[in-house]
TORDO-36588 format. One record per atom (N, C-alpha, C): residue number from 0; atom name; x, y, z. Coordinates in nm, 2 decimals, decimal comma. Atoms other than C-alpha are relative to their C-alpha. Layout:
BEGIN
[NUM CA [X Y Z]] ...
REM end
This chain:
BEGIN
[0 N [-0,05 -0,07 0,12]] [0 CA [1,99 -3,26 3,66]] [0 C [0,05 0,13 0,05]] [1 N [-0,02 -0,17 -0,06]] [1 CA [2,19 -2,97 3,70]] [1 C [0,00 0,10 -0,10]] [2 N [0,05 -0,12 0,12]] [2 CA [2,20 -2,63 3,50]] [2 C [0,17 0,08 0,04]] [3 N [-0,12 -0,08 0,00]] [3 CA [2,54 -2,47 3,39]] [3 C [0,00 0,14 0,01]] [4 N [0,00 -0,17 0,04]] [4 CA [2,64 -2,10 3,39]] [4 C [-0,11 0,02 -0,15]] [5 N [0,04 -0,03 0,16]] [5 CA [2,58 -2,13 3,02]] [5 C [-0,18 0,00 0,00]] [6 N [0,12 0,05 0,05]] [6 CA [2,24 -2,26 3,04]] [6 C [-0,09 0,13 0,10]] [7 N [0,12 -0,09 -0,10]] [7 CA [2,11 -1,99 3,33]] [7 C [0,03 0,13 -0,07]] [8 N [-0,01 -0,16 0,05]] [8 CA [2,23 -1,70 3,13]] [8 C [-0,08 0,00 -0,15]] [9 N [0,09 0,00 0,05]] [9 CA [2,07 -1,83 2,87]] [9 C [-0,14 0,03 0,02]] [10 N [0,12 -0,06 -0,08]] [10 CA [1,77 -1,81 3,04]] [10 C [-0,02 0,13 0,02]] [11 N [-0,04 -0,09 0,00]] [11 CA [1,86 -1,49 3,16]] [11 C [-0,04 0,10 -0,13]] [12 N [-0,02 -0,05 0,15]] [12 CA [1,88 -1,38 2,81]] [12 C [-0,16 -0,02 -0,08]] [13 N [0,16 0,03 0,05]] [13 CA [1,55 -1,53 2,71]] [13 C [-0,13 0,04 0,06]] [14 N [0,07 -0,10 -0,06]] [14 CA [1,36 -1,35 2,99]] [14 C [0,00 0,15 -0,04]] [15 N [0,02 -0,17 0,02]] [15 CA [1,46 -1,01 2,87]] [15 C [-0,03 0,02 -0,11]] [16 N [0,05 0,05 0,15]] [16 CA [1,41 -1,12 2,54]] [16 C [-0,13 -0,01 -0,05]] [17 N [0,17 0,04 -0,01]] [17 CA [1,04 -1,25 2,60]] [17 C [-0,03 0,19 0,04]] [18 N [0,07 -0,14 -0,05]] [18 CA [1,00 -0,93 2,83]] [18 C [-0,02 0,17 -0,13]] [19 N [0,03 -0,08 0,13]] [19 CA [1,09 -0,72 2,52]] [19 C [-0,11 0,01 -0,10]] [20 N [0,11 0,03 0,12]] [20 CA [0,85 -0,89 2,28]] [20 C [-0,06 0,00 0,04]] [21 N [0,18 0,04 -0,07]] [21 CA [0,54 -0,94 2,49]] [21 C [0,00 0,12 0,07]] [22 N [0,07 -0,09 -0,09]] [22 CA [0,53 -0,65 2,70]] [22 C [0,01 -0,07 0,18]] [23 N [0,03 0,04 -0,16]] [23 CA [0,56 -0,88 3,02]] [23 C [0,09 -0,10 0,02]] [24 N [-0,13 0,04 -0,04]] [24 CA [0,80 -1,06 3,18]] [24 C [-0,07 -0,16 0,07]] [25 N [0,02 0,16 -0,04]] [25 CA [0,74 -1,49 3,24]] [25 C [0,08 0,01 0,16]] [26 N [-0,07 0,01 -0,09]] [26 CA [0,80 -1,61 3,59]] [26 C [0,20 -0,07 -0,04]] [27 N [-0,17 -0,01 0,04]] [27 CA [1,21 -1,65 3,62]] [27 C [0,02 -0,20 0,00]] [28 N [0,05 0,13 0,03]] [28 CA [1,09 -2,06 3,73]] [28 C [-0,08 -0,04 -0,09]] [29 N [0,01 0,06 0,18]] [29 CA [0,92 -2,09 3,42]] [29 C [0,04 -0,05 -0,08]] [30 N [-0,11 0,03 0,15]] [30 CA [1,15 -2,03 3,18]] [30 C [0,10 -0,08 0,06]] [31 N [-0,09 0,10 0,01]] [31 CA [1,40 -2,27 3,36]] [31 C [-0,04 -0,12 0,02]] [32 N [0,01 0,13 0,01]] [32 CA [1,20 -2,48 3,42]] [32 C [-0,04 -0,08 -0,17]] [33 N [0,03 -0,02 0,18]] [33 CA [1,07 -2,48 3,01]] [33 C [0,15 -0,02 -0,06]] [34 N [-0,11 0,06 0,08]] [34 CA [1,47 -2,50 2,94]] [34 C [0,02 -0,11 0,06]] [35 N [-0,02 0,13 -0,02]] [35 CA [1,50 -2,76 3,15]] [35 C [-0,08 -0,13 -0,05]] [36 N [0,08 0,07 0,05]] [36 CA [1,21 -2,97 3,02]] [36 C [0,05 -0,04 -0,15]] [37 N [-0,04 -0,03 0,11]] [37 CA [1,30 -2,86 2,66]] [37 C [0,11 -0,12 -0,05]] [38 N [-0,12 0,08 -0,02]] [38 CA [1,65 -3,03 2,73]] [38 C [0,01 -0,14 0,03]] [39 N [-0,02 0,18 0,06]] [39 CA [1,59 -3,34 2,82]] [39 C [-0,13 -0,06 -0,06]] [40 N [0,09 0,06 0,14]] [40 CA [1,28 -3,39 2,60]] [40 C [0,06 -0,04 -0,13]] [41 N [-0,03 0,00 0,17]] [41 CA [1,43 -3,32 2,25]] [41 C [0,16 -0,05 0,03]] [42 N [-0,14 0,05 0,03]] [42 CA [1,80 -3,39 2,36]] [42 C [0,03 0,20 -0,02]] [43 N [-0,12 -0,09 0,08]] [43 CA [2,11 -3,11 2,19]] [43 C [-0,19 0,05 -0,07]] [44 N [0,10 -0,05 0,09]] [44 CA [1,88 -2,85 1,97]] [44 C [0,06 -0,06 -0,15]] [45 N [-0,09 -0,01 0,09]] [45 CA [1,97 -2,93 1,62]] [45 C [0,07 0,14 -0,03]] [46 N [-0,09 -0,04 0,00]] [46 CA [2,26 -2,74 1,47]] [46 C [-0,06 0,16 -0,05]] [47 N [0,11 -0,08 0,09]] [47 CA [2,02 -2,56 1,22]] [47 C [-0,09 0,10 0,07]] [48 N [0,13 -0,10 -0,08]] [48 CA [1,74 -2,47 1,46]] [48 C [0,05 0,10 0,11]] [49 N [-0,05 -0,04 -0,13]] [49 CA [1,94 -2,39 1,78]] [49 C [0,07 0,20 -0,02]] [50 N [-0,05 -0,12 0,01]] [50 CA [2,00 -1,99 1,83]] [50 C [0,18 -0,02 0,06]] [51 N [-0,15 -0,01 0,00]] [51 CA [2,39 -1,90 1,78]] [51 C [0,06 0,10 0,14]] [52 N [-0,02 -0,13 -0,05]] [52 CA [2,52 -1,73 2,06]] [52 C [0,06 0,15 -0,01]] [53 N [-0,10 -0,12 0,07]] [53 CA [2,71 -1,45 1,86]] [53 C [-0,20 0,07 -0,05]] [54 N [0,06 -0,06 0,06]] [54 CA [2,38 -1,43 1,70]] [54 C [-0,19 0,09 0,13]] [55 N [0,11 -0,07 -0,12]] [55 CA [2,14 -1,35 2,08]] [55 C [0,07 0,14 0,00]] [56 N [-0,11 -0,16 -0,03]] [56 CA [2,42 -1,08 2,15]] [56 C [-0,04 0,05 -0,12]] [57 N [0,04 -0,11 0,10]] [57 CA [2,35 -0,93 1,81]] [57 C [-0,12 0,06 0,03]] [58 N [0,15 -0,09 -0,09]] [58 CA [1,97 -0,87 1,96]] [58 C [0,06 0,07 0,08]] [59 N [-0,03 -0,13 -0,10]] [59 CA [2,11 -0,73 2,25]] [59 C [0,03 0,09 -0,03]] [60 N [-0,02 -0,09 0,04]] [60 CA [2,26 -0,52 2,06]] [60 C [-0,03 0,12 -0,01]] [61 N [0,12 -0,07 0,06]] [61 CA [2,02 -0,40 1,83]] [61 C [-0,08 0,05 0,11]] [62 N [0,09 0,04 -0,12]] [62 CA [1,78 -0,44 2,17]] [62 C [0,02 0,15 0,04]] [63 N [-0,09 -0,12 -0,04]] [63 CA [2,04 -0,15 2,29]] [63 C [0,00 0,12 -0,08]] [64 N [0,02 -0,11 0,04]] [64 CA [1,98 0,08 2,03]] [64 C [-0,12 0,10 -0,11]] [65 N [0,09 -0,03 0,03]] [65 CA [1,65 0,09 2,03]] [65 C [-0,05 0,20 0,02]] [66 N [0,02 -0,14 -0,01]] [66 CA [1,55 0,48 1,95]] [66 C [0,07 0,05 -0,07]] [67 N [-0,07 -0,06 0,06]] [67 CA [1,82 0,57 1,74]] [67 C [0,00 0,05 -0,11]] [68 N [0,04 -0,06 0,15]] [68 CA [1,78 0,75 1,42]] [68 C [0,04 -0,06 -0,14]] [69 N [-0,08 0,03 0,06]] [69 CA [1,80 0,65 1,11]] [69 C [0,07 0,11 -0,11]] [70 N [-0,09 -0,08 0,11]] [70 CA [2,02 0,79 0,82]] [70 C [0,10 -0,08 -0,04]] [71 N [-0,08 0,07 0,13]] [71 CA [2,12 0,66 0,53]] [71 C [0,14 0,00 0,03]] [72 N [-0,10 -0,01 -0,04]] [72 CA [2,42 0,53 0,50]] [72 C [0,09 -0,03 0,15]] [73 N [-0,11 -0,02 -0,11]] [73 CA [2,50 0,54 0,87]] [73 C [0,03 -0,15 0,09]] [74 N [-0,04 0,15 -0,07]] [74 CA [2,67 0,22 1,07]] [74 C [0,00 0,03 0,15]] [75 N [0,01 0,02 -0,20]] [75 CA [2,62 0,33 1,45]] [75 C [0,12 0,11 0,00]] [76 N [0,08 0,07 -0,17]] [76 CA [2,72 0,37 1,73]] [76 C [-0,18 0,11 -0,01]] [77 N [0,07 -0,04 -0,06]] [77 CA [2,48 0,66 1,71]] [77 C [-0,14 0,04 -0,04]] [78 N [0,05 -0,01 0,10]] [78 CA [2,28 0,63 1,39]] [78 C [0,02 -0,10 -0,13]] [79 N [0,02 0,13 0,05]] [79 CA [2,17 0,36 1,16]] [79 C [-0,06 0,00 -0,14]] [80 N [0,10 0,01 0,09]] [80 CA [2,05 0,25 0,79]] [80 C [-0,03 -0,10 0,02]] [81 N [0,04 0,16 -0,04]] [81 CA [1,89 -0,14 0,79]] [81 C [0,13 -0,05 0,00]] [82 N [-0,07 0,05 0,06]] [82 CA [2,20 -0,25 0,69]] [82 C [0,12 0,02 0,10]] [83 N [-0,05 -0,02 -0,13]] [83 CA [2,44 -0,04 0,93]] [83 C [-0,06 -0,08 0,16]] [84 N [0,04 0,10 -0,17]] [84 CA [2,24 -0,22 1,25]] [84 C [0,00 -0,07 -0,05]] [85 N [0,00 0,15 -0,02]] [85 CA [2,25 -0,55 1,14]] [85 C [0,17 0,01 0,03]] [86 N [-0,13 0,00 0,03]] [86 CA [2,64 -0,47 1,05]] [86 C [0,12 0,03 0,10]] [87 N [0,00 -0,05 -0,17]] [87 CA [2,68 -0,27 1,40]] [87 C [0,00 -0,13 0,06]] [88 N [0,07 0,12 -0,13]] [88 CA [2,49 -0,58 1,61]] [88 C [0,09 -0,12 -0,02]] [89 N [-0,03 0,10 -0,02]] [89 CA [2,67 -0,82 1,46]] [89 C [0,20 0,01 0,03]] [90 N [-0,11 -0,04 -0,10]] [90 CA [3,02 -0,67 1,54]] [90 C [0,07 0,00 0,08]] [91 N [0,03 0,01 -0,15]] [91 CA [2,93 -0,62 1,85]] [91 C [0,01 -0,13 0,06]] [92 N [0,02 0,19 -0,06]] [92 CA [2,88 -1,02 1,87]] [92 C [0,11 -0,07 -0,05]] [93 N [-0,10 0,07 0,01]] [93 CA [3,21 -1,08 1,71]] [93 C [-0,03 -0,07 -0,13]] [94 N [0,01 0,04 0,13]] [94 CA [3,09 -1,14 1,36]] [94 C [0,02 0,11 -0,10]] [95 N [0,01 -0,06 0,14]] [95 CA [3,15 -0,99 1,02]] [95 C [-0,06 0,02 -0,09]] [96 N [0,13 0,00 0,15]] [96 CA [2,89 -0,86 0,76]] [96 C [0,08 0,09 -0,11]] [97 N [-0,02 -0,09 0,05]] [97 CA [2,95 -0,72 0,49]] [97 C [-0,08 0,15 0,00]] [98 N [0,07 -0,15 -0,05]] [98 CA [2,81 -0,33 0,42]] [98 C [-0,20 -0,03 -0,03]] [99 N [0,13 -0,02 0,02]] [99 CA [2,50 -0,38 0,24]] [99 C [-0,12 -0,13 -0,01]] [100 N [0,11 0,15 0,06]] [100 CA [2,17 -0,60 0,24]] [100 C [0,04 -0,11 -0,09]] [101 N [0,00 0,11 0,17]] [101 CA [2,23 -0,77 -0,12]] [101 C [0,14 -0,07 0,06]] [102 N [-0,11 0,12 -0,07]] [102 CA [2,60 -0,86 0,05]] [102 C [0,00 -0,06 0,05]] [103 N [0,01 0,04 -0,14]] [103 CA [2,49 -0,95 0,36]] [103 C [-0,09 -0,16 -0,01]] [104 N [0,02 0,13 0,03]] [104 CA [2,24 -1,20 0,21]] [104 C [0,09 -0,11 -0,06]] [105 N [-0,07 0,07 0,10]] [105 CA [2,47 -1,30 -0,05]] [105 C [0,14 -0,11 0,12]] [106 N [-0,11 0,03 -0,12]] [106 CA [2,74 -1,38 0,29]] [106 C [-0,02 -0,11 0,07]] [107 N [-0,02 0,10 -0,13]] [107 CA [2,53 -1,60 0,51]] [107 C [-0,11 -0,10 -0,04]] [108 N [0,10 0,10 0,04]] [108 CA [2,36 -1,93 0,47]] [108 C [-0,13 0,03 0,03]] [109 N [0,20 0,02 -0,03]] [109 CA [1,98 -1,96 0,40]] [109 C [-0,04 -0,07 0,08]] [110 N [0,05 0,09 -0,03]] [110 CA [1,78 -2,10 0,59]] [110 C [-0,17 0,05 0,00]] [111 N [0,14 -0,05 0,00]] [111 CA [1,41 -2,15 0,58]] [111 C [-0,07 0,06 0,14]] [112 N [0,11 -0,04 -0,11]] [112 CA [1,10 -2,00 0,81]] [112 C [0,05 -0,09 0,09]] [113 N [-0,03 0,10 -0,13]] [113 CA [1,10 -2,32 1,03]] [113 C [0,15 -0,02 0,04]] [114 N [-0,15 0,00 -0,08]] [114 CA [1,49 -2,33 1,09]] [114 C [0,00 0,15 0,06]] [115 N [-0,03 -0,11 -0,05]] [115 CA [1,47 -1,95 1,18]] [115 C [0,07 -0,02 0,15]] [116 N [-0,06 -0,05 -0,12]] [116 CA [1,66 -1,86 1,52]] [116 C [0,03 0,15 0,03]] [117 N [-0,05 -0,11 -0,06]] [117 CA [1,71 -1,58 1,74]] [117 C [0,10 0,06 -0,04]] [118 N [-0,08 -0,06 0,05]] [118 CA [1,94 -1,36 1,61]] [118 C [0,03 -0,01 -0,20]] [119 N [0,01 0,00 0,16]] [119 CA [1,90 -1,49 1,21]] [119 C [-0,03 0,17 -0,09]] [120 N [0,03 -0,09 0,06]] [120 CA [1,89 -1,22 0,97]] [120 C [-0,13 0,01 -0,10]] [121 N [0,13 -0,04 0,14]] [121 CA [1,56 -1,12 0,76]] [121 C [0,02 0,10 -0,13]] [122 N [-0,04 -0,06 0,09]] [122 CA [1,61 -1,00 0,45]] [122 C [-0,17 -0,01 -0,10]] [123 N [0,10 0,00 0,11]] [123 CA [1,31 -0,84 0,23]] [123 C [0,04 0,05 -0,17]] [124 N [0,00 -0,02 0,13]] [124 CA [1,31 -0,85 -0,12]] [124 C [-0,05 0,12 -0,08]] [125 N [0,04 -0,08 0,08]] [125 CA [1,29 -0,57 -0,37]] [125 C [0,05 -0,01 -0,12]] [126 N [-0,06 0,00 0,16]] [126 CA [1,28 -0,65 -0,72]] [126 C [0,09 -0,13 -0,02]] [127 N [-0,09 0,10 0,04]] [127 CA [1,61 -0,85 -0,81]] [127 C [0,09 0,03 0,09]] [128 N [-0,11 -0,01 -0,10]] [128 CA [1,80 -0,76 -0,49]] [128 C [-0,12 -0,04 0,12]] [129 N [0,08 -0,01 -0,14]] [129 CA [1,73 -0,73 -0,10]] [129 C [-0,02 0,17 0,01]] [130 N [0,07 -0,12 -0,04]] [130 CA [1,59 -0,42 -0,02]] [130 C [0,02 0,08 0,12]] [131 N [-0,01 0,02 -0,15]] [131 CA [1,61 -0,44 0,37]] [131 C [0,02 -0,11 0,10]] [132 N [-0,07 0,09 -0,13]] [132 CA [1,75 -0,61 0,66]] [132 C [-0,04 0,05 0,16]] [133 N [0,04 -0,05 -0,12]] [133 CA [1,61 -0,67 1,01]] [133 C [0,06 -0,12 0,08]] [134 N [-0,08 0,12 -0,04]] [134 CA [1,78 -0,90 1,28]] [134 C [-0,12 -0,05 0,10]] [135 N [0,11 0,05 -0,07]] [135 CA [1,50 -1,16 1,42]] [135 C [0,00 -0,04 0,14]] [136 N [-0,01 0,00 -0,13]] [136 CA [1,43 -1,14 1,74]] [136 C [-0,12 -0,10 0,09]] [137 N [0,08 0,05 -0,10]] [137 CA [1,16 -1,41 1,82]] [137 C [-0,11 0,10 -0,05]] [138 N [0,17 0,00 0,01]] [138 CA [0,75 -1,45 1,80]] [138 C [-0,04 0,12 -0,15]] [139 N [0,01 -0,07 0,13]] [139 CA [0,79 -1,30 1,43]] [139 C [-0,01 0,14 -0,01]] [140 N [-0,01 -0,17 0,03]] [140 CA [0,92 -0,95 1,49]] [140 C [0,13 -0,03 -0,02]] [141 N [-0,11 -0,07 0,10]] [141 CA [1,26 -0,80 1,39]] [141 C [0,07 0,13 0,05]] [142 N [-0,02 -0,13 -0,04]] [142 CA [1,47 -0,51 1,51]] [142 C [0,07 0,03 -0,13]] [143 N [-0,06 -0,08 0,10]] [143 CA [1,58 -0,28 1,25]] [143 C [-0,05 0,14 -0,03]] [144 N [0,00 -0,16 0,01]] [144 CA [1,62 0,09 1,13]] [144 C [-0,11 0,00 -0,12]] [145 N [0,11 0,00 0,10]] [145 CA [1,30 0,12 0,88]] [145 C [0,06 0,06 -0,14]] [146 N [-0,02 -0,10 0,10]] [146 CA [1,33 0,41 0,66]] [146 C [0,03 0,17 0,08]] [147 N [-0,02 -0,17 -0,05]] [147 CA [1,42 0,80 0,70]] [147 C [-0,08 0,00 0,06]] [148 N [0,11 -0,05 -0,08]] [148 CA [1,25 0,97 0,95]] [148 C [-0,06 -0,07 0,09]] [149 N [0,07 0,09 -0,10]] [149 CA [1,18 0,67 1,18]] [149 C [0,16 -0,01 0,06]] [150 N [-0,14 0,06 -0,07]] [150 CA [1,44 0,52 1,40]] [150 C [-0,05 -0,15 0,07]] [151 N [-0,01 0,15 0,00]] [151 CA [1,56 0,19 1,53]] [151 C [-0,15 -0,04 0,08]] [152 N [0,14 0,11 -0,11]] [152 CA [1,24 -0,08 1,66]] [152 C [-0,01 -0,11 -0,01]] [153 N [0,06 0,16 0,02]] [153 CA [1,10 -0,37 1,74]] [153 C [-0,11 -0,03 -0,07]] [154 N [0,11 0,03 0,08]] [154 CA [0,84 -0,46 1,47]] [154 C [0,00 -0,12 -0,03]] [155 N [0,02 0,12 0,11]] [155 CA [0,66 -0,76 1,34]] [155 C [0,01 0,06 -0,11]] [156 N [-0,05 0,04 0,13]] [156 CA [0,77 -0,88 1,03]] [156 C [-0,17 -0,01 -0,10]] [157 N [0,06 -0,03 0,02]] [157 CA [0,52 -0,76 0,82]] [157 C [-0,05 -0,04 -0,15]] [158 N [0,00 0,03 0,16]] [158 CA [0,54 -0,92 0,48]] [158 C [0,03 -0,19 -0,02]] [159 N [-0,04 0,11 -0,04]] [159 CA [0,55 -1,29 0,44]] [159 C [0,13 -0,04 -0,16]] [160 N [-0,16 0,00 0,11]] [160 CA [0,83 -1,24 0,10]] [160 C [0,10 0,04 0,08]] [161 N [-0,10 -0,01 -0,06]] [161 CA [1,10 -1,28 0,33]] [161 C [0,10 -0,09 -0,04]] [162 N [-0,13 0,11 -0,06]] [162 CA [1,44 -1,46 0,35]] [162 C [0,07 0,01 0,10]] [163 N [-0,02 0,04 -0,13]] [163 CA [1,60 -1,61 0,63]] [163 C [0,18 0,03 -0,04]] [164 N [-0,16 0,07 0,03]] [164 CA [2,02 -1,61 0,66]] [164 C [0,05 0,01 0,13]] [165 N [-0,05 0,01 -0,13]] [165 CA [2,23 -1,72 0,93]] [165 C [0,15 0,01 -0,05]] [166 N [-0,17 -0,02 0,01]] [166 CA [2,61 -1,53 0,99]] [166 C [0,06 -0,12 0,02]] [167 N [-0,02 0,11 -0,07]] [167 CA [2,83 -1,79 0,95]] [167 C [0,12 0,04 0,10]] 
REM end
């Protein structure tokens, strides 16, 4: 069985990914061999489940501008509200959001918890709108700009009134 460009950068991508979320970094034969297993166990991912690649690059993104401040209103490069970094990251990946949360849900297909993927958007509820937007990054955290006075991070998802949406 062999392993394409595509599939080792994947990898690639999923090592620094893990190494972000855990604190520690899996052997580099692990994880290929875990995609290679994966691959011909289950077959193709389905369509639904399978992380988009526009939507990994949006983590890196985000990933990239970890530390940055927030403020209302702001869309990057150098300064963010939740809504600006999702709208920034995804950009960056060659997609389109609209400006704010309530759009941005209203923009991209739902999907539930168990379909979630890498790069999906989380949207928390407030009231009769969305509230906030964080872009899912894997083992139930989230990178996004909080509130004033904090700046961009990697946080678990902290609330289980969430929704899921994937750019289309």
């Amino acid at each position: 069985m062999s392993v394409s460009r595509t599939d080792a950068a994947h990898a690639h991508r999923a090592d620094r990914l893990a190494h972000r979320a855990t604190g520690h970094r899996p052997p580099r034969a692990f994880l290929l061999l875990c995609l290679l297993a994966a691959g011909a166990l289950t077959g193709a991912a389905s369509p639904a489940y399978a992380a988009k690649p526009y939507g990994v690059k949006a983590v890196e993104v985000a990933a990239s501008k970890e530390g940055a401040p927030y403020a209302r209103g702001a869309t990057g490069p150098k300064r963010f509200d939740c809504s600006g970094l999702t709208l920034y990251s995804f950009r960056k990946a060659g997609r389109k959001l609209p400006r704010t949360a309530e759009e941005q849900y209203e923009h991209t297909s739902h999907v539930s918890r168990k379909e979630r993927a890498l790069g999906d958007l989380v949207f928390f509820p407030a009231g009769s709108t969305m509230g906030h937007v964080g872009i899912y990054a894997g083992h139930d955290k989230i990178w996004h700009a909080p509130r004033p006075g904090t700046r961009v991070r990697l946080e678990r998802i902290w609330s289980g009134n969430v929704r899921y949406g994937r750019a289309g």
